[in-house]
C-alpha positions in Angstrom: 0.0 0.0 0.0 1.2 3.2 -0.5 2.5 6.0 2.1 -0.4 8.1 0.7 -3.1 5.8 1.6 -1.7 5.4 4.6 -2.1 8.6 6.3 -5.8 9.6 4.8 -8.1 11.1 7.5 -11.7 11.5 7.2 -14.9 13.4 8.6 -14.6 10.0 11.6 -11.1 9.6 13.0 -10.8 6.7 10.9 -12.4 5.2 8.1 -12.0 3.1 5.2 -9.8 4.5 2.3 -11.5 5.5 -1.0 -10.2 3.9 -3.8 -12.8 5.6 -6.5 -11.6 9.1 -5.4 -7.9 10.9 -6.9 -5.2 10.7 -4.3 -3.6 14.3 -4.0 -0.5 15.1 -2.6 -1.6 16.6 0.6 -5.5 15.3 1.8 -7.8 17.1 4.2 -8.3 15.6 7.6 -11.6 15.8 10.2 -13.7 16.2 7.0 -12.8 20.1 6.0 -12.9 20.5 2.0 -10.5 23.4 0.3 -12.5 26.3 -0.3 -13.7 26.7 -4.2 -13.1 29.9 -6.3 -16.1 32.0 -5.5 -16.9 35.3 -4.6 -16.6 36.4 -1.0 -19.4 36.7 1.1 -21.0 38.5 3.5 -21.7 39.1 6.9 -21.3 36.2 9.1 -20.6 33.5 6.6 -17.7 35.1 5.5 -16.3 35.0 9.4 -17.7 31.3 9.5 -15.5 30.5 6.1 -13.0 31.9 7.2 -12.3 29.7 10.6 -12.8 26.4 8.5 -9.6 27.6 5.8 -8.0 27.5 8.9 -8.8 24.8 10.1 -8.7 23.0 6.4 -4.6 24.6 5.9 -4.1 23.4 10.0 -4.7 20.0 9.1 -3.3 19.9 5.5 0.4 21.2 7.3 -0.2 18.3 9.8 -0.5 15.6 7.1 2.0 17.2 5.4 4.5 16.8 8.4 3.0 13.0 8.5 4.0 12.8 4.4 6.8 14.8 3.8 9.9 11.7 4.3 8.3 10.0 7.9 8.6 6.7 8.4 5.8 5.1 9.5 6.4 1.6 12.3 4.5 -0.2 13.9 5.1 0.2 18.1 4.1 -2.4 20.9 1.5 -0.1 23.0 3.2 -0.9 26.0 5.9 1.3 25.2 3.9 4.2 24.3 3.0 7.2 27.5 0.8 9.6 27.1 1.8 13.6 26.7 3.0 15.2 29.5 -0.1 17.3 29.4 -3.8 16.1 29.4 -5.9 17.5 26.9 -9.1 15.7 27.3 -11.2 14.9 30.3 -11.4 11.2 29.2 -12.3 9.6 26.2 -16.0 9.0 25.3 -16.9 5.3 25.6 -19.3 5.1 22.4 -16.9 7.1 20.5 -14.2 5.0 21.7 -16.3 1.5 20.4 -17.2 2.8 17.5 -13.4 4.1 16.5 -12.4 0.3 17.8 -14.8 -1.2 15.3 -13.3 1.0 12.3 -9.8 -0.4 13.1 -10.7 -3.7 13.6 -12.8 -3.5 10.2 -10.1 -1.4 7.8 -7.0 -1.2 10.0 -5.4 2.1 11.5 -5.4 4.4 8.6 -4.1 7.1 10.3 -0.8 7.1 12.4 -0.2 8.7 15.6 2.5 11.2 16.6 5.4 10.2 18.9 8.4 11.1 20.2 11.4 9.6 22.4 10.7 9.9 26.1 12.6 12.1 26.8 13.3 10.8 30.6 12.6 6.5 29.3 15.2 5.5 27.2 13.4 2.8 24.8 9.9 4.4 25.5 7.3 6.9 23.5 5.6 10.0 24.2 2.5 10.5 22.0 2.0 14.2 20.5 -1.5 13.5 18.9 -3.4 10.0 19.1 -4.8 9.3 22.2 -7.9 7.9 21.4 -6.2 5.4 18.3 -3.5 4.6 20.9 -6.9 3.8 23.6 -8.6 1.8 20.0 -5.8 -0.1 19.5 -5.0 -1.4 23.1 -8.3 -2.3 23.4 -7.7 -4.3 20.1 -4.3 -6.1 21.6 -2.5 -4.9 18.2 0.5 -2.9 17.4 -0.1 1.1 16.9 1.2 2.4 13.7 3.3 5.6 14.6 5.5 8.1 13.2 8.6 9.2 15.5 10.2 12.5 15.4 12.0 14.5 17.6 9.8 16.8 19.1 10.9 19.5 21.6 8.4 19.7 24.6 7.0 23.1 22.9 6.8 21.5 19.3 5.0 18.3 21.1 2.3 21.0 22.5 1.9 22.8 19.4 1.5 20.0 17.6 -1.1 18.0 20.0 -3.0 21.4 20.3 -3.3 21.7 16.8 -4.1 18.5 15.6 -7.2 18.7 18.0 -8.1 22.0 16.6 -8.3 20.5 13.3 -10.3 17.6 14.2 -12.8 20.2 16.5 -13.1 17.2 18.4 -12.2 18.9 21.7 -15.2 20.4 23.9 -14.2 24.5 24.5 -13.6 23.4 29.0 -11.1 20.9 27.7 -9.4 23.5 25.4 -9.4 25.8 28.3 -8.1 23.3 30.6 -5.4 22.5 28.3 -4.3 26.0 27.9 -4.4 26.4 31.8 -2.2 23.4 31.9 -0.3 24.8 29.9 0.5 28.3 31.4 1.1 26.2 34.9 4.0 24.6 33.1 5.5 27.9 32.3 4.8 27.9 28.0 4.7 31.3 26.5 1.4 32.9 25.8 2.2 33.2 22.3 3.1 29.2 22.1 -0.4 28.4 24.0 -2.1 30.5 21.5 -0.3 28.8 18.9 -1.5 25.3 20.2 -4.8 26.0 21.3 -5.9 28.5 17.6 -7.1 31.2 19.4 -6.3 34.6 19.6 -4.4 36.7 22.6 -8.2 38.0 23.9 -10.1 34.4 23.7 -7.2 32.5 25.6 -7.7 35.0 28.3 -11.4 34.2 28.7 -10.6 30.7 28.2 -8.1 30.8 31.1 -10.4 32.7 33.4 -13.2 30.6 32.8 -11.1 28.0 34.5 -9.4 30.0 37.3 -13.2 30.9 38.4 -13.9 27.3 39.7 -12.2 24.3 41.1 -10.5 22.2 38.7 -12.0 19.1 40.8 -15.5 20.1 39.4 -15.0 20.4 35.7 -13.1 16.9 35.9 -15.6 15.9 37.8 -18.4 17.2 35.3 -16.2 16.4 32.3 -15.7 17.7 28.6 -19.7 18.5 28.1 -19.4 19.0 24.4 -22.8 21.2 24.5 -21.4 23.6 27.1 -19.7 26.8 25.6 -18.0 29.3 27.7 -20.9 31.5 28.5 -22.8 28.9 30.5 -19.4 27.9 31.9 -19.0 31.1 33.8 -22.6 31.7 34.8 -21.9 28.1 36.0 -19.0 29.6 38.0 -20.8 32.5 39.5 -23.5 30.3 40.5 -20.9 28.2 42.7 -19.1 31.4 44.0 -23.1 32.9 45.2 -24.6 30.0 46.6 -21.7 29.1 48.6 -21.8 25.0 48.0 -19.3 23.5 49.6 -16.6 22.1 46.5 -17.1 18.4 49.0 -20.8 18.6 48.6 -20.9 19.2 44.9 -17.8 16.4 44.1 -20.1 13.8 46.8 -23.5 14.2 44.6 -21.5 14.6 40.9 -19.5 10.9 41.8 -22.7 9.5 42.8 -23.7 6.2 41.4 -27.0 7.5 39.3 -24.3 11.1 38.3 -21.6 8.9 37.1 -23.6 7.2 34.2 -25.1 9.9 32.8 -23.5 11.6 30.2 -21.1 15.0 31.2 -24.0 17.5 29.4 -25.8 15.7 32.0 -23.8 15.8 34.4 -23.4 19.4 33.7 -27.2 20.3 33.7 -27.0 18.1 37.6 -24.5 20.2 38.7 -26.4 23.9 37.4 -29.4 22.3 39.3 -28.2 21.9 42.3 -26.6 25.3 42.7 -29.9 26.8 41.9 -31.7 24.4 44.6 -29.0 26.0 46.8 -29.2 29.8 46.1 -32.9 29.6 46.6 -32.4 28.5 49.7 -30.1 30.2 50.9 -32.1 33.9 49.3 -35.5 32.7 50.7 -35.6 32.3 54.9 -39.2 32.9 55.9 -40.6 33.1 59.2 -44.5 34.0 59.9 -46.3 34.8 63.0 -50.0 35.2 63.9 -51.9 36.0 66.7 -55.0 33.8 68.5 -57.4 35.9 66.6 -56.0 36.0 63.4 -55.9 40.1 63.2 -52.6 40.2 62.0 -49.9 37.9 59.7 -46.3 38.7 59.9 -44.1 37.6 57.3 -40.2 37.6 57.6 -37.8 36.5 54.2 -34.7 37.4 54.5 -31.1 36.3 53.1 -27.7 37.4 54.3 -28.3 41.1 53.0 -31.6 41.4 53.0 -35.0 41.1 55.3 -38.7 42.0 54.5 -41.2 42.3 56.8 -44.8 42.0 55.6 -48.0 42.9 57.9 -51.0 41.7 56.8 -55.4 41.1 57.3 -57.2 43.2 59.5 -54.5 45.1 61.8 -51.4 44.7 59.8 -51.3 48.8 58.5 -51.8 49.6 62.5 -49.5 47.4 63.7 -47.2 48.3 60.8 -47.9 52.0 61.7 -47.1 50.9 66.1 -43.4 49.5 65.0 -42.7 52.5 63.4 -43.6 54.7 66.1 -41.8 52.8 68.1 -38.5 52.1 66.6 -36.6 54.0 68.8 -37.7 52.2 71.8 -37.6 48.6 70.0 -34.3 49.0 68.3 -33.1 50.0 72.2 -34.8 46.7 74.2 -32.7 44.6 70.7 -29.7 46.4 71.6 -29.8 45.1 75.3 -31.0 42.1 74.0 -27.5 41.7 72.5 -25.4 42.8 75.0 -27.1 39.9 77.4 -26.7 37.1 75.2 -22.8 38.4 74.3 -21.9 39.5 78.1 -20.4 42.8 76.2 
């Protein structure tokens, strides 16, 4: 077979090759077709175009690295680590099955990225191919890779970017892997460079994940239907409602929490806060007389309290209080100082 069948990629991280269809020199990967000759468009589209050309000339330069004079083996799994960073908050199990079944039915079109360990002499570090690597153990085979010698900001830029190209990462786990990043001291410019984002989205991205624990997003997971805007409302929920991190973590690892899927697990999460803040906004006492002449109502939070005076003599007694606040505020006030001995 020849090296350019070898590393074709299609919309599914693998897939049969096409034999009906020309071979070019340098294929798209994750699905993304060169843009035609047309005229430019407006508005929107034009901004929507324009991040798949990226994302189309990311992933030809990465199958062009994979082309261009690598040799392709064949590597005993048990010699292969994973990155030095994580960039995914584990691997979906039906994805995972179904990518199992495509290798075992065509073979591993597509080889993964690896390096030398730099600290296990006769050992790999994978750049980009986590979830083959996971396929292929599963399948007991070897795992076709190419090896290069990849410096730990190339292997970064590399594993960021192939993930950009395949969009297969939720926007928490790219923010998580930027984070991770910055903790191990890259540049801003070389997070940017893996991640495909500008100098203004990486900031947002990194302080959606400084607002919250880290324990809780692994805990919720990648929640591919969760964009950054419910992220953070998600944190300032956490930060008003005051849930203890221990509480949350206890009812998310919970046997009916931990098989639902993390959009689920996300929406549990959002639930609970808002369970929480209700409480914790809405403390209401009532009082009432024999007779039933008046109804006192009391809601109040830590900022806040309402007193309503209702039926027959609630305006009068409303009326009483306030002529008397001066002499009630004073009996409170010695009130205090007998409970506190001050």
């Amino acid at each position: 077979m020849a090296r350019k069948n070898l590393i074709e990629v299609s919309a599914a991280e693998e897939s049969a090759p096409d034999t009906s269809a020309s071979i070019t020199a340098v294929r798209p990967i994750a699905g993304f077709i060169a843009p035609g000759g047309r005229s430019a468009p407006i508005g929107g589209i034009t901004k929507t175009l324009g991040s798949i050309t990226q994302k189309f000339e990311r992933a030809q330069d990465i199958e062009k690295q994979l082309a261009e004079g690598q040799t392709i083996v064949e590597l005993d799994t048990g010699l292969v680590d994973g990155s030095f960073i994580s960039d995914r908050l584990g691997i979906d199990a039906v994805e995972l099955s179904e990518l199992v079944d495509q290798i075992k039915n065509h073979g591993q079109q597509v080889p993964i990225l690896v390096r030398p360990h730099p600290e296990a002499k006769g050992r790999y570090q994978v750049a980009y191919g986590h979830r083959r690597l996971a396929a292929v153990k599963k399948l007991d085979i070897k795992v076709r890779a190419v090896i290069r010698e990849l410096s730990d900001t190339e292997l970064v830029v590399s594993q960021g970017q192939e993930n950009n190209a395949r969009t297969n990462l939720s926007y928490i786990e790219r923010a998580l892997f930027a984070v991770r990043l910055e903790e191990r001291s890259f540049s801003r410019e070389t997070i940017m460079a893996a991640i495909g984002v500008d100098k203004a989205a990486l900031s947002k991205m990194i302080s959606v994940v400084r607002a919250m624990p880290v324990e809780v997003i692994e805990a919720i997971g990648a929640a591919p239907e969760v964009g950054r805007r419910r992220w953070m409302d998600f944190a300032e929920h956490l930060l008003r409602a005051k849930v203890k991190v221990k509480e949350l973590l206890t009812l998310l690892s919970a046997d009916n929490c931990t098989i639902l899927s993390s959009n689920q697990r996300f929406q549990v999460a959002v639930d609970a806060l808002s369970q929480k803040q209700e409480k914790l906004s809405a403390h209401t006492k009532a009082w009432t007389p024999d007779d039933d002449s008046v109804r006192v109502a009391l809601k109040n939070n830590a900022k806040k309290a309402i007193l309503t005076l209702e039926a027959a003599n609630g305006p009068r007694f409303a009326d009483w209080i306030t002529e008397n606040l001066e002499e009630l505020y004073e009996t409170f006030r010695k009130s205090i100082k007998e409970a506190t001995g001050d």
